[in-house]
FIBATOR-561592 format. One record per residue (C-alpha): residue number from 1; residue in three letters; x, y, z. Coordinates in nm, 2 decimals. Layout:
NUM/Ala/X/Y/Z .
...
***
This chain:
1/Unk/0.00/0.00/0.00 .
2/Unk/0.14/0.35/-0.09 .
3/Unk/0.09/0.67/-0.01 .
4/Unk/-0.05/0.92/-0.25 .
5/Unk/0.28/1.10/-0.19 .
6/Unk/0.47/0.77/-0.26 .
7/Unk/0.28/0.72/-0.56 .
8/Unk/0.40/1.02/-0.69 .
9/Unk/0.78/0.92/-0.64 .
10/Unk/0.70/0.60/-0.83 .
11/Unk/0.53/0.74/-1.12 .
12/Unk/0.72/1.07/-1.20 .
13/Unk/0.42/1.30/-1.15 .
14/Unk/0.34/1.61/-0.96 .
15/Unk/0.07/1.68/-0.67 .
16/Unk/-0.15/1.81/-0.90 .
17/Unk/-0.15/1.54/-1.15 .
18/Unk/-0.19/1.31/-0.86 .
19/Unk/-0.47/1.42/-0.66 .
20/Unk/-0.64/1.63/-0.97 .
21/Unk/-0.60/1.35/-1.26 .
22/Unk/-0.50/1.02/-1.11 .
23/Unk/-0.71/0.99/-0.77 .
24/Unk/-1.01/1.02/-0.92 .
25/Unk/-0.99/0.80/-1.22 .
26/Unk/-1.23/0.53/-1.16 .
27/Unk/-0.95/0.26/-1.31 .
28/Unk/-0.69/0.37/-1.13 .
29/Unk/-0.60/0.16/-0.84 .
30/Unk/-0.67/0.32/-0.51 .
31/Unk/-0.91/0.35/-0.18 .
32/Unk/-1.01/0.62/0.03 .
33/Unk/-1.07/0.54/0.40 .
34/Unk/-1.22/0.82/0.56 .
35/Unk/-1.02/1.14/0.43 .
36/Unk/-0.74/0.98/0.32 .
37/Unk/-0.63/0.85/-0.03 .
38/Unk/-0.38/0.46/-0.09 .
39/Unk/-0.28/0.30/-0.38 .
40/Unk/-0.25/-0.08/-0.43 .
41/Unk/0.09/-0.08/-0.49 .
42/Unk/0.03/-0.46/-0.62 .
43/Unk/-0.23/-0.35/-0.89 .
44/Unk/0.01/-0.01/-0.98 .
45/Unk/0.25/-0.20/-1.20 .
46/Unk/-0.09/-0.35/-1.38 .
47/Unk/-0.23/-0.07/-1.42 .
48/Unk/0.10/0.09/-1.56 .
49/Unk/0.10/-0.19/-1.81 .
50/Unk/-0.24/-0.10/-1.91 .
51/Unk/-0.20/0.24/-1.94 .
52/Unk/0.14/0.15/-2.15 .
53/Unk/-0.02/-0.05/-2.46 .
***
């Protein structure tokens, strides 16, 4: 499980690509418990494939 922040690192993108673009894509792999954002960091590499053909 990453971090929003972590996610970042690991995909070369700002903040506001992140939590403006990415976070609220409905195929992109993450949960929201309460008011905070994860990422599968399992499915992330998936969905990087995906995202790549």
């Amino acid at each position: 499980m990453l971090t929003p922040i972590e996610g970042m690192k690991e995909l070369g993108v700002g903040r506001n690509a992140m939590y403006g673009d990415l976070l609220k894509r409905k195929d992109f792999p993450c949960f929201k418990i309460g008011s905070k954002y994860y990422i599968n960091s399992q499915k992330l590499q998936d969905w990087i494939d995906k995202q790549c053909k």
